[in-house]
N, C-alpha and C positions, 0 to 999 in steps of 0.2 A: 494461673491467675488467682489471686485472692479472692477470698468470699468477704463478702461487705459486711458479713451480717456473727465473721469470726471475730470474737474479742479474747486477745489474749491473758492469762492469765497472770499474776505478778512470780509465779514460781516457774515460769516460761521464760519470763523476760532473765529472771536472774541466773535461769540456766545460761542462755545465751551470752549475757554478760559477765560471767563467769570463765565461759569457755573462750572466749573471744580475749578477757585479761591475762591469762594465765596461757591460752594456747597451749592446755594439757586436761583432758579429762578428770585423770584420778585427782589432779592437784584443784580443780573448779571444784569436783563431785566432796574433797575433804575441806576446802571453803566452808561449803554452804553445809556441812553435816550432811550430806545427802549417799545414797552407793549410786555406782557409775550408770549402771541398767536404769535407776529413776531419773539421772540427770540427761542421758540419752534420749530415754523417752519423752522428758519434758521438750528439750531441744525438738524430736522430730517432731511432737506435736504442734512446736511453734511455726516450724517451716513448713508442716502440712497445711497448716490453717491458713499461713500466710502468701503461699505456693511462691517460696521461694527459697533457694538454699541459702542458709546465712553463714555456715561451716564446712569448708572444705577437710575431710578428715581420712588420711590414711595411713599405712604402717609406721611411717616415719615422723610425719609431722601434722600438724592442724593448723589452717588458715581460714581467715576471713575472709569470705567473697566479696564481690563492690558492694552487693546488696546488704550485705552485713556490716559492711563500713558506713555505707551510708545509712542506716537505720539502729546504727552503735549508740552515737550521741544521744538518738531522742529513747532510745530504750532506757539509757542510764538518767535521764533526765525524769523520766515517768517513775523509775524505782526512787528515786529521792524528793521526788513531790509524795509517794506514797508514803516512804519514811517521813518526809517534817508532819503529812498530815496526822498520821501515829503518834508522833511526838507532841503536837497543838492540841490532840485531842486529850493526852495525858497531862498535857499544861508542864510537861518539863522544861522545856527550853532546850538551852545546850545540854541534851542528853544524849542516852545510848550510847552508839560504837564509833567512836571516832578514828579511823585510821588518816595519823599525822607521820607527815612524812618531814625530816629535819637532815641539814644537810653535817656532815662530819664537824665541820668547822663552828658548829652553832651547838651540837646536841649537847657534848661535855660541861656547857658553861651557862644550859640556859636548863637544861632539864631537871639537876638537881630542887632549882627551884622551884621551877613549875610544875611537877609531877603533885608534889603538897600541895601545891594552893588549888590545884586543881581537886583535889579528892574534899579539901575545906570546902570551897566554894560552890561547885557541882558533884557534888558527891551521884549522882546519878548518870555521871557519863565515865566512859569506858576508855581509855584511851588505846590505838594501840600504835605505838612507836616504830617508824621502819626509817632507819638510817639509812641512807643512800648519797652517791652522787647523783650534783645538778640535773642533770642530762636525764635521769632513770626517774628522778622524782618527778617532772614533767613530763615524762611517759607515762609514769602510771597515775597524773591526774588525768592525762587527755585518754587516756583508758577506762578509769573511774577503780583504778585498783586503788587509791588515797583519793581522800577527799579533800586534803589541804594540806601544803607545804607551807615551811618553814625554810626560808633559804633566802640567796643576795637577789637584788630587785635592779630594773628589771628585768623579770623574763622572757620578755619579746617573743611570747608565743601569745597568738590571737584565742579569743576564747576565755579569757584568764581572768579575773578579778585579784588585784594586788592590793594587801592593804599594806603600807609603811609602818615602821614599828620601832626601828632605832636605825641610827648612823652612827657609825663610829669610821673611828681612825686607824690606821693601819701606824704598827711600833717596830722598828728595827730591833731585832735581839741579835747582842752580839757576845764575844767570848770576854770573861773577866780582861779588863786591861786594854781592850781594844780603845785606839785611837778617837773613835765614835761613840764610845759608852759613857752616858752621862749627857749626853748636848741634848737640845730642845727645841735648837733652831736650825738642823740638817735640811736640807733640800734633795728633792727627789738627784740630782746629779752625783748626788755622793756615792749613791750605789755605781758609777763607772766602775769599770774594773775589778770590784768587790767580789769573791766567789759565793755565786747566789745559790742558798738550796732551796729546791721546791717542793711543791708536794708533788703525787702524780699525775699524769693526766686523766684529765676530767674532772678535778677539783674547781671549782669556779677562783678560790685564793687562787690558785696557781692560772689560771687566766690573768685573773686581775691584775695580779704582781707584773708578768712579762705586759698588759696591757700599761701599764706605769710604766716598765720603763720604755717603750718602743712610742709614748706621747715624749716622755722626757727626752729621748734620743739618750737613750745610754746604755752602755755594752756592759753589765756585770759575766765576771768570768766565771767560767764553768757553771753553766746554768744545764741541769740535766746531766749534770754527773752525779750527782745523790739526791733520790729520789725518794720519796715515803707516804706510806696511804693515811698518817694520821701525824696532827703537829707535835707530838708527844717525842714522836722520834725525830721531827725535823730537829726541834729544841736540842734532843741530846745530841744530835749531829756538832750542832752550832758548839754545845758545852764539848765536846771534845774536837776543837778545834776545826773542823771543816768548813766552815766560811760563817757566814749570817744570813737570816731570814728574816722573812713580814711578817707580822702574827696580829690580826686584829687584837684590838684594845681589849676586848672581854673575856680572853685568852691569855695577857698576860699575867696575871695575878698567880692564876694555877701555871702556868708553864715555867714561869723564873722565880719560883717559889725553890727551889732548892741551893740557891744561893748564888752557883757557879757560871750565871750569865748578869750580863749589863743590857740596857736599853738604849735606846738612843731615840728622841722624837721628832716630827717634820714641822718646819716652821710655820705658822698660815700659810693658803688652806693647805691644813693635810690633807695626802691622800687617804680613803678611806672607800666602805663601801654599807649598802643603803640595804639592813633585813626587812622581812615585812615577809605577808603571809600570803599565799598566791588560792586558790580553789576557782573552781569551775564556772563561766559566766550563767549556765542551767540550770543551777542547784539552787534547791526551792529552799536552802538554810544558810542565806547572806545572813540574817538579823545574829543565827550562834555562829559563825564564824567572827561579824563586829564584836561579839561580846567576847569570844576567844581570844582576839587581838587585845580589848581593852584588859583581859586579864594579865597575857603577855608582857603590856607595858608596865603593868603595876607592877610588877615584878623584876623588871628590866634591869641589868649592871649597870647598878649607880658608881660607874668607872670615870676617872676625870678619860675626856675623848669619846665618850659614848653620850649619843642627844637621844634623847625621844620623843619620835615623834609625836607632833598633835596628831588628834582625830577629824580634825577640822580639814579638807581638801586630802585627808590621805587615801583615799580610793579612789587605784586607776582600771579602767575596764580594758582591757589591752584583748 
């Protein structure tokens, strides 16, 4: 039974939320700078206090109980009201540690940029960058392992705050010489029969792509015979001859930059897909994530096929 009269402390809770993200002791306890024996005792002190187990923990593995799924949310929710109040009280704004999570398909062509404007602009925040796919990066928001992604919209996970950020269009790359290289007015049908290469699975492009054509009804061929975790290698797939790929619009520049591919673009509306920045509907620092975003767009690839969005209706609470 809880005691009413037990209030936990904030290096309680982030023992907990540590061990519960990472589901590894030593890896929580090297987090937080802490050793295993204090991050232990802070944990059992929480679940002494609270009289309830929140960690299942033995030889092999570590889990969460119900009790600690269910008191996961508002534990991470208390640690980031304690953080903005920290940070209001220092009058930084978007500062401290931001861990931003960015998906493959975005980092290569936004980061350069925005790493600079960011050290100009808030020189008091920290970023810390974790590459992932879709899937992982909304795991470890609904974790609280990242505070904000960067990834295709939307997410249709409940919980979520999305802010819109650009649209662009999706560019067919094809080999020097190809039948398709050059045109501007191609329609999704042209990929029938075409040998399509993707990324791997659980790339959100590579959804989207076979999501294209299976609205357009079309069979490109050998879809899943050449596979690759990064567009860099689809590209050079395509330069030596193995079929053609999509590559959003802000991705082209850097990828057919070496000479030996051709483009080809889709007629109105192209297909394309919708960035924008996803974090936690709990998190007591919506105003630095708006102003996050608003720096994002000022930055944005000024590419012909890439819009940015306004800020006016671009937050969805999903």
């Amino acid at each position: 039974m809880t005691d009413q009269t037990y209030q936990p402390t904030l290096s309680q809770l982030r023992a907990f939320v540590a061990i519960a993200e990472y589901r590894h002791f030593g890896t929580a306890a090297a987090r937080l700078s802490v050793s295993q024996p204090t991050l232990s005792q802070a944990l059992a002190a929480l679940e002494h206090g609270l009289g309830l187990q929140l960690i299942e923990r033995s030889t092999r593995r570590v889990l969460v109980t119900a009790a600690g799924m269910r008191l996961l949310p508002q534990a991470i929710a208390t640690l980031e009201a304690a953080d903005r109040f920290v940070a209001s009280a220092a009058g930084d704004g978007l500062g401290g540690t931001l861990r931003l999570g960015i998906i493959p398909t975005v980092a290569p062509y936004v980061l350069p940029a925005l790493l600079p404007e960011l050290r100009t602009r808030v020189p008091a925040l920290v970023p810390q960058v974790i590459e992932d796919r879709t899937a992982r990066l909304l795991d470890g928001l609904r974790t609280g392992v990242l505070d904000v992604a960067l990834l295709a919209l939307p997410t249709e996970m409940s919980g979520v705050v999305e802010i819109s950020l650009y649209t662009e269009e999706f560019v067919l790359v094809t080999p020097r010489g190809h039948e398709l290289a050059g045109r501007t007015d191609i329609a999704p049908a042209a990929l029938d029969a075409l040998p399509l290469l993707l990324l791997d699975e659980g790339h959100c492009l590579r959804d989207q792509t076979l999501e294209l054509c299976r609205t357009s009804d079309v069979h490109p061929a050998g879809v899943g015979d050449t596979r690759a975790a990064s567009l860099a290698t689809v590209v050079q797939c395509v330069a030596g001859g193995l079929g053609v790929t999509l590559i959003p619009e802000m991705a082209v520049a850097a990828e057919t930059a070496r000479g030996t591919l051709e483009t080809a673009r889709f007629a109105a509306p192209a297909p394309g897909r919708t960035l924008g920045l996803a974090f936690r509907a709990s998190t007591a620092r919506t105003e630095d994530y708006t102003q996050l975003a608003e720096i994002i767009r000022d930055i944005g690839p000024a590419a012909e096929g890439v819009t940015t969005e306004g800020s006016s209706g671009a937050v969805r609470d999903t």
